[in-house]
MIFI-516630 format. One line per field, with one value per atom (N, C-alpha, C): residue number from 1; residue in one letter; chain; atom name; x, y, z. Coordinates in steps of 0.2 Angstrom, whole numbers. Layout:
BEGIN
pos = NUM_...
code = A_...
unit = A_...
site = CA_...
c1 = X_...
c2 = Y_...
c3 = Z_...
END
This chain:
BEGIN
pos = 1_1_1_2_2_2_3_3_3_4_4_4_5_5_5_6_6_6_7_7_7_8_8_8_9_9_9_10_10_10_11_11_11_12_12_12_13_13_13_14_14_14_15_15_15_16_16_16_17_17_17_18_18_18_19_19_19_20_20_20_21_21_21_22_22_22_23_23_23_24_24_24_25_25_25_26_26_26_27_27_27_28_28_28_29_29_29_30_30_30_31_31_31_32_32_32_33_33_33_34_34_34_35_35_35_36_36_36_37_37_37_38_38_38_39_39_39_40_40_40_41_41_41_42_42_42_43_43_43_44_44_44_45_45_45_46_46_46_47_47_47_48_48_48_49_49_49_50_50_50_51_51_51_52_52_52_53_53_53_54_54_54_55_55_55_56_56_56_57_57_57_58_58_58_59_59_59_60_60_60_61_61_61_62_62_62_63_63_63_64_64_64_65_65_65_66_66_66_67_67_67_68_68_68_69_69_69_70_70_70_71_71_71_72_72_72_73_73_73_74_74_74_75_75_75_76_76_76_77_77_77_78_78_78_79_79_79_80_80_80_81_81_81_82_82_82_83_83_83_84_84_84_85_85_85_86_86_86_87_87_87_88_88_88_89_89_89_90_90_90_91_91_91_92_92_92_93_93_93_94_94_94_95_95_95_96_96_96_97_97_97_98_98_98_99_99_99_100_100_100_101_101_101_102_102_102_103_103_103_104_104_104_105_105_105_106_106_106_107_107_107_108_108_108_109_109_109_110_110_110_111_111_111_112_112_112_113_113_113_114_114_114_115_115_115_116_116_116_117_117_117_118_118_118_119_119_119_120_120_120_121_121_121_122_122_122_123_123_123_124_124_124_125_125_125_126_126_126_127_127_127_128_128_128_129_129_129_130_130_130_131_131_131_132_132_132_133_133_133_134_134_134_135_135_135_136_136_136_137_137_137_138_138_138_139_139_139_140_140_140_141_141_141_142_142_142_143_143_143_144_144_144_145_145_145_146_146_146_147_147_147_148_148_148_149_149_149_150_150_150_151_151_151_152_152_152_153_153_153_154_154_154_155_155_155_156_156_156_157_157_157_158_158_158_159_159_159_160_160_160_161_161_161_162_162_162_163_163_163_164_164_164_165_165_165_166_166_166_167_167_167_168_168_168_169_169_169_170_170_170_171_171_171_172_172_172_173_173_173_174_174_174_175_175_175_176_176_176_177_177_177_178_178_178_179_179_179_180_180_180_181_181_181_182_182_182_183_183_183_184_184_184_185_185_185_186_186_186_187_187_187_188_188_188_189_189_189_190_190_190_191_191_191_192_192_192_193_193_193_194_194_194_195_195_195_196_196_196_197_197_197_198_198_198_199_199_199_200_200_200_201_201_201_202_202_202_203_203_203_204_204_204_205_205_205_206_206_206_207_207_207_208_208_208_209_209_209_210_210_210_211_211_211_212_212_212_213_213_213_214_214_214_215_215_215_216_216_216_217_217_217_218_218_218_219_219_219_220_220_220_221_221_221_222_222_222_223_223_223_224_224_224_225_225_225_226_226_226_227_227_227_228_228_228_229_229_229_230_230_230_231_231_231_232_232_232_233_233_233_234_234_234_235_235_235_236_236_236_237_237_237_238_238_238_239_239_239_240_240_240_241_241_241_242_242_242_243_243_243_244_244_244_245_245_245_246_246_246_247_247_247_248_248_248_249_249_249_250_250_250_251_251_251_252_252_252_253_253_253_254_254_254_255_255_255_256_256_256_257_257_257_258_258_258_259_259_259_260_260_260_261_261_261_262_262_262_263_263_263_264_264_264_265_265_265_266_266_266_267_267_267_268_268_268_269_269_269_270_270_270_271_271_271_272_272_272_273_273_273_274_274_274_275_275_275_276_276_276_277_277_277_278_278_278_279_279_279_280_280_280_281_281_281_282_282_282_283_283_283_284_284_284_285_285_285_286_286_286_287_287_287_288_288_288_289_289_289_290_290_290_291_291_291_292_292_292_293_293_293_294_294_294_295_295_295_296_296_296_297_297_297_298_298_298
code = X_X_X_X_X_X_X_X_X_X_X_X_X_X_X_X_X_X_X_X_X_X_X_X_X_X_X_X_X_X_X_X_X_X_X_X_X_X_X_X_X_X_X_X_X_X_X_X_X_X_X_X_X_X_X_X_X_X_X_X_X_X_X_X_X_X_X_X_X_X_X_X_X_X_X_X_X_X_X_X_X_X_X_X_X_X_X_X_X_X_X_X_X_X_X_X_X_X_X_X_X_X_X_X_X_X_X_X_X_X_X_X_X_X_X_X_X_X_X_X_X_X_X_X_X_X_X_X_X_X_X_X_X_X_X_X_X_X_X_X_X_X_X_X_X_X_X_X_X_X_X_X_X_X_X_X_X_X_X_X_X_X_X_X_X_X_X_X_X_X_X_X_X_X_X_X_X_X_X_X_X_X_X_X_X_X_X_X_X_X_X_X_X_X_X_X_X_X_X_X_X_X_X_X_X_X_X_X_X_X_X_X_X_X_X_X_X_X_X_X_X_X_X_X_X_X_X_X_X_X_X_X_X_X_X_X_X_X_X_X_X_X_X_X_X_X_X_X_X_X_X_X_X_X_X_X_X_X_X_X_X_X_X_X_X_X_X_X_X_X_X_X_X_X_X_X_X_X_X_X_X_X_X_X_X_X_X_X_X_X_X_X_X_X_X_X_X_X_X_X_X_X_X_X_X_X_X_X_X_X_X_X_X_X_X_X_X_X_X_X_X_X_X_X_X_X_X_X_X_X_X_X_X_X_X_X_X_X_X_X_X_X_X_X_X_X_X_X_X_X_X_X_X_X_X_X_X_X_X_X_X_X_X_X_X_X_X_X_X_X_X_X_X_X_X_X_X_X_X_X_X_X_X_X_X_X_X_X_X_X_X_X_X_X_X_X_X_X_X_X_X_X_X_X_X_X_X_X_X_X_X_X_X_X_X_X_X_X_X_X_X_X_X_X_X_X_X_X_X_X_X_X_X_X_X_X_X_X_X_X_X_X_X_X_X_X_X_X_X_X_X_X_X_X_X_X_X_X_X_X_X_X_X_X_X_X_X_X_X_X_X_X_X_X_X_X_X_X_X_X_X_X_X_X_X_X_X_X_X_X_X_X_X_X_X_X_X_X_X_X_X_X_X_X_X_X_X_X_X_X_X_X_X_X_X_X_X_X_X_X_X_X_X_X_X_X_X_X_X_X_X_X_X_X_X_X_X_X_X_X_X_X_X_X_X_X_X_X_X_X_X_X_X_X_X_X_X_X_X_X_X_X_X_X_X_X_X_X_X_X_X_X_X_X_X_X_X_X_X_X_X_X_X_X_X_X_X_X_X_X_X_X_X_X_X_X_X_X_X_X_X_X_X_X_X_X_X_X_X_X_X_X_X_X_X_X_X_X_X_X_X_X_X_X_X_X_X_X_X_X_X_X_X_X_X_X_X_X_X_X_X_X_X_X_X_X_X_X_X_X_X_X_X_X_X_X_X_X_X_X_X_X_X_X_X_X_X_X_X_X_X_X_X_X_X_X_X_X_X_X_X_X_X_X_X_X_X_X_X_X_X_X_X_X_X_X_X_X_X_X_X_X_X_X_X_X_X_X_X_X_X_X_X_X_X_X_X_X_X_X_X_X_X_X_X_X_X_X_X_X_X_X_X_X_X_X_X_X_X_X_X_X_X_X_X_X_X_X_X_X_X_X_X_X_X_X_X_X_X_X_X_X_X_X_X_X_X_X_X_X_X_X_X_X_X_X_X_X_X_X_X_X_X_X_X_X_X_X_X_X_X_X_X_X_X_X_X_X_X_X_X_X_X_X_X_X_X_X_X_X_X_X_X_X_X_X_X_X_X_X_X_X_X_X_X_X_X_X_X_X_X_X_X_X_X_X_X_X_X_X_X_X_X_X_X_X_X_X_X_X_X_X_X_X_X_X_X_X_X_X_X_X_X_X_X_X_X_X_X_X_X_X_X_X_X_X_X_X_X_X_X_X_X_X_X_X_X_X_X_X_X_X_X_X
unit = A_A_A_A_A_A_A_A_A_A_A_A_A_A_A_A_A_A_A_A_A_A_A_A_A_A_A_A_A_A_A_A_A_A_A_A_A_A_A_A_A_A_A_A_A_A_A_A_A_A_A_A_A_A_A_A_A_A_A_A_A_A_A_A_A_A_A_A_A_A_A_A_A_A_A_A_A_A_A_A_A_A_A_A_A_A_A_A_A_A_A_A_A_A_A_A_A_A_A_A_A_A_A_A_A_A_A_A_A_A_A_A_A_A_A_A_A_A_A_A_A_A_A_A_A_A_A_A_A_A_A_A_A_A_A_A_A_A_A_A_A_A_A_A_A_A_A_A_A_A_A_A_A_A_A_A_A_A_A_A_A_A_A_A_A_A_A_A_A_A_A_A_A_A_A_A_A_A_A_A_A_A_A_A_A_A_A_A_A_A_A_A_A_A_A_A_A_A_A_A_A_A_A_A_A_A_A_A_A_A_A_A_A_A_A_A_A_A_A_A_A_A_A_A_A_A_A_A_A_A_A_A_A_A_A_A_A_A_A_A_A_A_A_A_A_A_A_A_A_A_A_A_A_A_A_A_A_A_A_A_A_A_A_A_A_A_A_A_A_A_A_A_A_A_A_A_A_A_A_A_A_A_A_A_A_A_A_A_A_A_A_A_A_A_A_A_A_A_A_A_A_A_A_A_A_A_A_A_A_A_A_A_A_A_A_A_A_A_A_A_A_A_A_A_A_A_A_A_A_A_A_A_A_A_A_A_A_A_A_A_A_A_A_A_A_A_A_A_A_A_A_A_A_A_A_A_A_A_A_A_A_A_A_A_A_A_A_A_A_A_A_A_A_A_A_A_A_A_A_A_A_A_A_A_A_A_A_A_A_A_A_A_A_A_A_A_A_A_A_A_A_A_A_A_A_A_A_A_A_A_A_A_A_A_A_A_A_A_A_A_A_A_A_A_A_A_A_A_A_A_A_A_A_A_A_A_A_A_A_A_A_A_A_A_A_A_A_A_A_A_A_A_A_A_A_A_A_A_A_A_A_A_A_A_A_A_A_A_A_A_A_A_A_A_A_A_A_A_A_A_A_A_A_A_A_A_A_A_A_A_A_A_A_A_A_A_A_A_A_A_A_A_A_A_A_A_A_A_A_A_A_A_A_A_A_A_A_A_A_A_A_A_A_A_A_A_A_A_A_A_A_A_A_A_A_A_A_A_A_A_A_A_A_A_A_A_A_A_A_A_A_A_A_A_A_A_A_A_A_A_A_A_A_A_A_A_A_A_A_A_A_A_A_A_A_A_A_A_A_A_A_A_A_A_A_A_A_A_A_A_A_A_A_A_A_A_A_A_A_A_A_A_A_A_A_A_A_A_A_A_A_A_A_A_A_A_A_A_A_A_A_A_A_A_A_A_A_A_A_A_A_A_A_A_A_A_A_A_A_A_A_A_A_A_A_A_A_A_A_A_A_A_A_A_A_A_A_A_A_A_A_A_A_A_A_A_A_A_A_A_A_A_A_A_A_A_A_A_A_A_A_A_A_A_A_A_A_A_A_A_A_A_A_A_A_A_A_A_A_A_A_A_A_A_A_A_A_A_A_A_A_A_A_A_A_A_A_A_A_A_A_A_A_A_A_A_A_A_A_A_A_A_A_A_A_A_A_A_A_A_A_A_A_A_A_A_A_A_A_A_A_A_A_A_A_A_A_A_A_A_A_A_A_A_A_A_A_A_A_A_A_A_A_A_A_A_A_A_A_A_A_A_A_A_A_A_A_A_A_A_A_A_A_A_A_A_A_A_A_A_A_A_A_A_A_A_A_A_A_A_A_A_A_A_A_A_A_A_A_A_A_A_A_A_A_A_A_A_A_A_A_A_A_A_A_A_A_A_A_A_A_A_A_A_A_A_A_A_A_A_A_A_A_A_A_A_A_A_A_A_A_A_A_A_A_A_A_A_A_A_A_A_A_A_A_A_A_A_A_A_A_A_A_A_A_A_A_A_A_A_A_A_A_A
site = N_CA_C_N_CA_C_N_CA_C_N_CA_C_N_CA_C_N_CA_C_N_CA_C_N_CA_C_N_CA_C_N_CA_C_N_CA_C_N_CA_C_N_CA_C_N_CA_C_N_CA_C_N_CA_C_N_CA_C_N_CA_C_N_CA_C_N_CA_C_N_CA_C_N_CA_C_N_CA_C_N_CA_C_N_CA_C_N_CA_C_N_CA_C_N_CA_C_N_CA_C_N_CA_C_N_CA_C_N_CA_C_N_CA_C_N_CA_C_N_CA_C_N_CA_C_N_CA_C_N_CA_C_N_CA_C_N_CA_C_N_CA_C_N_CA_C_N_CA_C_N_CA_C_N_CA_C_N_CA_C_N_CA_C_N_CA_C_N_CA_C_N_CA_C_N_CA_C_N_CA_C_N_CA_C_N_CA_C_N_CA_C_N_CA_C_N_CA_C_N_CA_C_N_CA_C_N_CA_C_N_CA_C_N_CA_C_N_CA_C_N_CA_C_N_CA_C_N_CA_C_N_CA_C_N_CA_C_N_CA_C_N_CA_C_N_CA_C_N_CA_C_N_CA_C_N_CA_C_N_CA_C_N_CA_C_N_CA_C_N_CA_C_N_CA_C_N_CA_C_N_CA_C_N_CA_C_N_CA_C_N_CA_C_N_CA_C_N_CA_C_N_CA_C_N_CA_C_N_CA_C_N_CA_C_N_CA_C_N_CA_C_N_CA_C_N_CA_C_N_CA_C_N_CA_C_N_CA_C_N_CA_C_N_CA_C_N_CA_C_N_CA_C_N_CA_C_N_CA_C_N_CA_C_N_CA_C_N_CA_C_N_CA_C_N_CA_C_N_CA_C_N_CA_C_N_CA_C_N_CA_C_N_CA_C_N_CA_C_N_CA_C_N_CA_C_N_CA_C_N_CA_C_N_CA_C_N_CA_C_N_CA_C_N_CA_C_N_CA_C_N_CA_C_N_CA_C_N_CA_C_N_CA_C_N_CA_C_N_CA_C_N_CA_C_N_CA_C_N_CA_C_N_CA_C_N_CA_C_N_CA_C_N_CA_C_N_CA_C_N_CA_C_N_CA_C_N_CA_C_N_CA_C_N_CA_C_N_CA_C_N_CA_C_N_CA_C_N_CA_C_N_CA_C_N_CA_C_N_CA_C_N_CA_C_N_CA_C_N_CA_C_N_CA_C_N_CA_C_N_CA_C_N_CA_C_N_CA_C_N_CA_C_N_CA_C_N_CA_C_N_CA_C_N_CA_C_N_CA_C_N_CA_C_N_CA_C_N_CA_C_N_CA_C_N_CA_C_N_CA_C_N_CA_C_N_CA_C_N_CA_C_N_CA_C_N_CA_C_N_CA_C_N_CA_C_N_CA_C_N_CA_C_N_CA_C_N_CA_C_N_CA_C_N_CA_C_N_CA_C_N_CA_C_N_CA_C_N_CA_C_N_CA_C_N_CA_C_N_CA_C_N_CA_C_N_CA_C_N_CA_C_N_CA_C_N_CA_C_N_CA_C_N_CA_C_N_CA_C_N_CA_C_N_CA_C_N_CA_C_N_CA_C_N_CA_C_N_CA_C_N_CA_C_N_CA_C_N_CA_C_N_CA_C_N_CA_C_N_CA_C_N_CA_C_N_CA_C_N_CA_C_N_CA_C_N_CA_C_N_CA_C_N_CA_C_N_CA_C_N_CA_C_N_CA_C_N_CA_C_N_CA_C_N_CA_C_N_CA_C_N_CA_C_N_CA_C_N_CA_C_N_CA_C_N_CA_C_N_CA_C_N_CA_C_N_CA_C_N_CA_C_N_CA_C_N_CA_C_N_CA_C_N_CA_C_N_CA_C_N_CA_C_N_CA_C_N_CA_C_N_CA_C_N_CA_C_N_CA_C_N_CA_C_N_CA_C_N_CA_C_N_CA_C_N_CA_C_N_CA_C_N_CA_C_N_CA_C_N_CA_C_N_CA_C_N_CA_C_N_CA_C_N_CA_C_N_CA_C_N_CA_C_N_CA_C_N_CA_C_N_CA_C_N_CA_C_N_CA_C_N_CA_C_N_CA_C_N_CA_C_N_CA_C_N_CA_C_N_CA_C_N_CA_C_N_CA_C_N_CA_C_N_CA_C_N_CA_C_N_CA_C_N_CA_C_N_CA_C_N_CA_C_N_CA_C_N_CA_C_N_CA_C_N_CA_C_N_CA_C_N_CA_C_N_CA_C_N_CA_C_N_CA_C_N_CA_C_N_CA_C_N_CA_C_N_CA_C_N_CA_C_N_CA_C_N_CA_C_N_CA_C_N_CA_C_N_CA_C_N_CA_C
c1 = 657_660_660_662_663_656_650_643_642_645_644_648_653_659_659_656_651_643_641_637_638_642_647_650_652_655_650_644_637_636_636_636_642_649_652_651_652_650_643_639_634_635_639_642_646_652_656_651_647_642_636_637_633_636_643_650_649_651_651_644_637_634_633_635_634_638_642_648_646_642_640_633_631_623_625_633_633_632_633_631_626_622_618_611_606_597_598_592_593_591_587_584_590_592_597_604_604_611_608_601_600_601_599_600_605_610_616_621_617_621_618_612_609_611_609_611_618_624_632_632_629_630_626_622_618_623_627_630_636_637_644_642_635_634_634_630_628_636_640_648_650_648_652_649_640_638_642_641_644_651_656_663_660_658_658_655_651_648_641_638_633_627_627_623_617_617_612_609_610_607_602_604_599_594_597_588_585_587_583_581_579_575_569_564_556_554_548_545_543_540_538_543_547_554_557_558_558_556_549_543_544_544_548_554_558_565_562_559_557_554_549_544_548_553_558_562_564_569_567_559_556_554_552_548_555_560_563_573_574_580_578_572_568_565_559_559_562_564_567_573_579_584_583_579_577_577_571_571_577_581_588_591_593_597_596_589_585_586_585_588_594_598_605_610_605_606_602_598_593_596_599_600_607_610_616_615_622_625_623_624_625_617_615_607_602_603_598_600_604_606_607_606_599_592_591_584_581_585_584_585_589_591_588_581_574_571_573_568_567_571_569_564_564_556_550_551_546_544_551_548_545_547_545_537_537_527_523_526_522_523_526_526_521_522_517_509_507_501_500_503_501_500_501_500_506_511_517_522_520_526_520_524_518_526_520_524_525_531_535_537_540_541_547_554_559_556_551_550_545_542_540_545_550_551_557_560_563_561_554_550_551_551_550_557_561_570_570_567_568_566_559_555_560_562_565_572_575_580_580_572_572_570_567_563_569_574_580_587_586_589_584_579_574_577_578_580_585_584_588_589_595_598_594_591_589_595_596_601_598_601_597_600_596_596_594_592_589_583_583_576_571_564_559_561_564_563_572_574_581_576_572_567_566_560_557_561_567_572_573_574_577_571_564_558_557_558_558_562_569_573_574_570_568_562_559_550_555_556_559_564_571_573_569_562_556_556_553_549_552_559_565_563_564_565_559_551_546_545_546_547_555_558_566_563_558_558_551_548_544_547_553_557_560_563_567_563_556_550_551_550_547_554_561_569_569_569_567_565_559_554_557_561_564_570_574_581_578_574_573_572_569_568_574_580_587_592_595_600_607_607_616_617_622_625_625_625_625_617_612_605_603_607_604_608_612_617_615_610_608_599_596_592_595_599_598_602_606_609_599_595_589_584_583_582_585_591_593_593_595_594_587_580_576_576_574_575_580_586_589_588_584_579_573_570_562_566_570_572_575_576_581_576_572_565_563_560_558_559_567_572_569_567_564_559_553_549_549_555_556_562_568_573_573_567_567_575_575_579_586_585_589_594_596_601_607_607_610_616_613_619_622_624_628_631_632_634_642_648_655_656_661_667_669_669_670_663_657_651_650_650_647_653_660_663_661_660_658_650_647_642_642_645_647_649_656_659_653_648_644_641_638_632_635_643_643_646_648_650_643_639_630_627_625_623_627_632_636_638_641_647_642_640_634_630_628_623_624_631_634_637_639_640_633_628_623_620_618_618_620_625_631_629_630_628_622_617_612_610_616_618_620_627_630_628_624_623_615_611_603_606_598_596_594_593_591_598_606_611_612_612_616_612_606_601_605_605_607_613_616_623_624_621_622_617_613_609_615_620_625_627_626_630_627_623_621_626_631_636_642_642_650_648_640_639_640_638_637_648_650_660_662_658_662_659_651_651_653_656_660_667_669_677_679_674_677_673_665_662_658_663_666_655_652_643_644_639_638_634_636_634_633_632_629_627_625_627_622_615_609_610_615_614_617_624_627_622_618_614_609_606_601_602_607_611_612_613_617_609_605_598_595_595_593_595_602_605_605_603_600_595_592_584_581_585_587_590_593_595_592_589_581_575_575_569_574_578_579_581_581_582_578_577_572_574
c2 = 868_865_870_877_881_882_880_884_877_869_863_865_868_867_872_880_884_882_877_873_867_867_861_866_872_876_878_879_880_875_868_865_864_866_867_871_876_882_881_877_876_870_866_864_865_869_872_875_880_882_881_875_869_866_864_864_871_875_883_883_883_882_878_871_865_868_870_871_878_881_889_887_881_883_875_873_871_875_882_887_891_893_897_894_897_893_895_892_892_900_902_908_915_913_922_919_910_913_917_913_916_925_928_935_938_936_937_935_930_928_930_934_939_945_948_955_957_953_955_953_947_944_950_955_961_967_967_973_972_968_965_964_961_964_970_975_983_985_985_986_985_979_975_977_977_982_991_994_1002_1001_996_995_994_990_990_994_1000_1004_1002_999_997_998_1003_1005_1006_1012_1014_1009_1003_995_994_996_991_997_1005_1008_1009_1006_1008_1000_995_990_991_988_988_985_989_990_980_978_970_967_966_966_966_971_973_967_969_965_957_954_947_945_950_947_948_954_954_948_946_940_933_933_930_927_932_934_931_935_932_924_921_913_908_911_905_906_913_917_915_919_918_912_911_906_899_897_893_890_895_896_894_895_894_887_885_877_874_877_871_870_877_877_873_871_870_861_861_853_848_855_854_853_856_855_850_847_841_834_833_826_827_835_836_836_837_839_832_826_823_818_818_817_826_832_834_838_836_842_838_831_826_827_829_829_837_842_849_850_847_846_842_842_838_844_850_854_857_853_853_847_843_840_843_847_852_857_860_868_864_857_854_852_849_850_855_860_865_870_867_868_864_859_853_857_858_860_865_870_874_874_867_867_868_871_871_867_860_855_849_842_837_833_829_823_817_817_811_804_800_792_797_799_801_805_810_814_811_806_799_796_793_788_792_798_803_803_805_807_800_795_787_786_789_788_791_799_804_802_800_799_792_787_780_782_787_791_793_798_801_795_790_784_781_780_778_782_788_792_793_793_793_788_781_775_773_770_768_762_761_752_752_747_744_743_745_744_743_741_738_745_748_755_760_760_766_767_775_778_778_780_783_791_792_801_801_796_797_797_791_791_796_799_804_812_812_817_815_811_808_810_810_810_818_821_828_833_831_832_831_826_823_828_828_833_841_843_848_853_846_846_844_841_840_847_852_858_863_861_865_866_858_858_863_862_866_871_874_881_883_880_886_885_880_878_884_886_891_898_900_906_906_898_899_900_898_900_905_910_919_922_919_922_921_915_913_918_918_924_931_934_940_940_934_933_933_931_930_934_942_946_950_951_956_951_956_956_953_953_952_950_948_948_954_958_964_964_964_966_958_954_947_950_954_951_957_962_969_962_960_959_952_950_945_949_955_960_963_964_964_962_954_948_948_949_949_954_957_965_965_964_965_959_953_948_950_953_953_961_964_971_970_966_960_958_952_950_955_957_962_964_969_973_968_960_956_955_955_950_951_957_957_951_951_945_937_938_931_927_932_929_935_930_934_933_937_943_940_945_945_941_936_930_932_933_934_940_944_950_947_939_936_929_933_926_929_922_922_928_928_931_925_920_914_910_911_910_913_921_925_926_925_925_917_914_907_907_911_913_919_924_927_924_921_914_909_909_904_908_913_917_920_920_926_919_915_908_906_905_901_905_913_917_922_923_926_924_918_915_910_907_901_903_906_913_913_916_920_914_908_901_900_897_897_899_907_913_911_910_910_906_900_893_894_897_897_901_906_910_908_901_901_892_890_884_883_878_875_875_875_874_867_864_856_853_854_853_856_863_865_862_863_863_854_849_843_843_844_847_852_857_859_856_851_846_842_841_835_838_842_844_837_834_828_823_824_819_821_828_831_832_833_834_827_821_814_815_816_814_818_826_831_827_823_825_817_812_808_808_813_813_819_826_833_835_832_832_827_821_814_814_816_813_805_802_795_794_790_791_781_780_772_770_764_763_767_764_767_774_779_785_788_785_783_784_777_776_779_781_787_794_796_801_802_797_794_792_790_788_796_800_806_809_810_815_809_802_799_803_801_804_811_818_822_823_818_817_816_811_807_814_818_823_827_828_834_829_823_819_820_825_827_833
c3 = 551_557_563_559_568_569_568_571_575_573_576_584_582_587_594_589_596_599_596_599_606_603_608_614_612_616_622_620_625_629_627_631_637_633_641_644_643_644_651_648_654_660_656_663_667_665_669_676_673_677_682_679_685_690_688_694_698_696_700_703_703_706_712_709_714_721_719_724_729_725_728_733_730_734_739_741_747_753_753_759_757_752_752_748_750_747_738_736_727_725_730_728_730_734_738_733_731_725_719_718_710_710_718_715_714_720_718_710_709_702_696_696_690_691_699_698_697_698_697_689_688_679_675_676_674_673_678_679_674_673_670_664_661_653_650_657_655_654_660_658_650_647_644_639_636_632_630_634_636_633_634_631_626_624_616_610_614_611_608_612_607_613_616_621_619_614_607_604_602_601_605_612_619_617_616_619_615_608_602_600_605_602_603_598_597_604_608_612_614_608_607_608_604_608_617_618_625_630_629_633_632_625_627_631_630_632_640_643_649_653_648_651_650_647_643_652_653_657_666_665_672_673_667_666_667_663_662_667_668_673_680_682_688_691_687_690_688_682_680_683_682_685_694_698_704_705_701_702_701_695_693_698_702_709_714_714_721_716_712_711_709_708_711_715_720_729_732_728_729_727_720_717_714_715_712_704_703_695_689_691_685_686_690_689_688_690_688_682_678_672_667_666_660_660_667_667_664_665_664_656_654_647_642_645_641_637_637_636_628_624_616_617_618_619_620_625_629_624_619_612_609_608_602_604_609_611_609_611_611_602_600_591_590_589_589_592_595_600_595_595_590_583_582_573_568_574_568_568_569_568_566_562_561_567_569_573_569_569_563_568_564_571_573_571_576_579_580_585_591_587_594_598_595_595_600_599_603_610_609_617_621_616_621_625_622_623_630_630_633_641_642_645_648_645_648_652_649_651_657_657_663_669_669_673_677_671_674_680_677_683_688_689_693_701_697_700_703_710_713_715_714_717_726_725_732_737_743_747_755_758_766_769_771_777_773_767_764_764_765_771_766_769_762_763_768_764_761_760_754_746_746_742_737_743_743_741_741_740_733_732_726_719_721_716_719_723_722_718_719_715_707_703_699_696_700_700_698_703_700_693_694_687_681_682_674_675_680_679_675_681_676_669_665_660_656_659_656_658_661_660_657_657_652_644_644_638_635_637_639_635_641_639_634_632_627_619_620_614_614_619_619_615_619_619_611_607_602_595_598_594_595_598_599_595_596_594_585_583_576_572_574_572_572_575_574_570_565_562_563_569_572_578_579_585_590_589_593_597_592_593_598_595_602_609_607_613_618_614_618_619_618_620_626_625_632_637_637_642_647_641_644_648_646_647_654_656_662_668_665_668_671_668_671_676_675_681_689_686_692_694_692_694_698_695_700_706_705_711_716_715_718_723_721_722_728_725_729_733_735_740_747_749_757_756_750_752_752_745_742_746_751_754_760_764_770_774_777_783_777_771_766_767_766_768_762_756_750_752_756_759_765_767_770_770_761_757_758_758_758_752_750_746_739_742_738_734_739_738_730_731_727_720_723_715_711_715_710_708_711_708_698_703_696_691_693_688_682_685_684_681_682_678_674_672_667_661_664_660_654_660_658_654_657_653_648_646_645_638_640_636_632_640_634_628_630_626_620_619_616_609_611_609_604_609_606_601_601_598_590_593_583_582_584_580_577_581_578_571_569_563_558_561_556_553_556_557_555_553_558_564_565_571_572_569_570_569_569_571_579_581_586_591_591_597_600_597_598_603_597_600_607_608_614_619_617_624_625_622_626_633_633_642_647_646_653_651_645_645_648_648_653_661_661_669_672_667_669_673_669_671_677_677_680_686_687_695_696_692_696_697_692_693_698_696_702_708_706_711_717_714_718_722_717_717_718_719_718_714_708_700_701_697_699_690_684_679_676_679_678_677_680_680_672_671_666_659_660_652_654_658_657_655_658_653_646_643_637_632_636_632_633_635_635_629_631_622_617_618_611_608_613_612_609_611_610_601_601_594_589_592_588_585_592_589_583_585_577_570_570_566_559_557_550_546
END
């Protein structure tokens, strides 16, 4: 029960953190928050590792190692992380964070492609869920005065919450593969301190090219704590949620379990972040983490 109930935990955990976003990238673009919310959520694990004593863990990881969590860090922190933002600020919390949380479909493709999965009816019959889920938020009530570029924003935002989904699904293969090599909680927790460290290092380095005339150094006070808040919540806590479950539990339990977040981002953004949420949005939500259910049903 406790590795079902930390799995649950990650899912709030991520939604809280989508609220704290939504709310931070009203004044600031997806790219100058993501830096500010890696490079402070970095510094606060390296702190947090160094308290703990477990510093000696980070330097003494295998080189193979390293290099995943690095490329780990850039595919799916970087640029992954980017698009959520930017489809957050697009279609908002309780349509783009069903659509992002497609990405067990996505590892499971790519098991499949490789040989190492046979495709059974619940892992079809899953993807059919998944896909009519996403069609459905996609969709909007016909109304008199609505524009083609309301449309058009709508299937953007949509387009990039898929991508979201494929690439985090991506990182999460490579983070996967590194996590299942170490012993303990310490040795995942010094590799995802890694994992981000480097990303919010690139960016950083980057930001004269990738957030021209550096806009990220004239972010609020309030901007940048609810950034923090969020990065240390999603990547930190969530992480760290997820991680155990996956110790003390399957994985063909948590992983479900922690895709329900499109059923607490579905509530947050009509009750706190007063979104317009409509019925369609509702059961597409809800036909998502069916479906999501369906694939690990084996």
């Amino acid at each position: 029960m406790i590795g079902e109930l930390a799995a649950l935990g990650a899912a709030i955990s991520w939604t809280i953190s989508a609220i704290l976003y939504k709310k931070a990238l009203q004044e600031t673009k997806p790219i100058s928050a993501n830096i500010i919310r890696l490079t402070c959520t970095a510094a606060v694990l390296l702190v947090f590792v160094v308290i703990l004593g477990k510093f000696g863990i980070l330097t003494s990881l295998p080189m193979d190692i390293v290099v995943l969590a690095i490329v780990s860090g850039i595919i799916g922190l970087g640029v992954g992380d980017t698009l959520y933002m930017a489809s957050l600020k697009t279609i908002g919390v309780a349509r783009a964070v069903p659509v992002t949380c497609t990405y067990p479909l996505f590892n499971l493709l790519w098991a499949v492609s490789f040989g190492k999965e046979l495709v059974t009816v619940p892992v079809a019959l899953g993807a059919i869920v998944i896909f009519a889920g996403i069609w459905l938020l996609s969709q909007e009530e016909e109304k008199v005065g609505r524009t083609e570029t309301q449309k058009k924003t709508l299937l953007k935002g949509i387009a990039l919450a898929l991508t979201t989904a494929i690439v985090w699904s991506v990182s999460i293969a490579m983070i996967n593969m590194a996590v299942k090599t170490t012993p303990d909680l310490d040795h995942a927790l010094a590799i995802n301190t890694v994992r981000v460290a480097a990303i919010a290092v690139s960016l950083f380095a980057l930001s004269p090219l990738i957030d021209r005339g550096l806009e990220f150094r004239r972010v609020s006070r309030k901007t940048v704590a609810a950034l923090i808040a969020g990065g240390i919540v999603a990547l930190g806590l969530g992480w760290f949620f997820l991680t155990y479950s996956f110790i003390v539990t399957l994985e063909s339990r948590a992983v479900p379990i922690s895709s329900t977040t499109p059923l607490f981002s579905t509530l947050v953004g009509i009750v706190l972040l007063h979104e317009k949420v409509t019925a369609r949005n509702v059961v597409g939500s809800v036909i998502i983490v069916v479906g999501i259910f369906l694939i690990f049903l084996v």
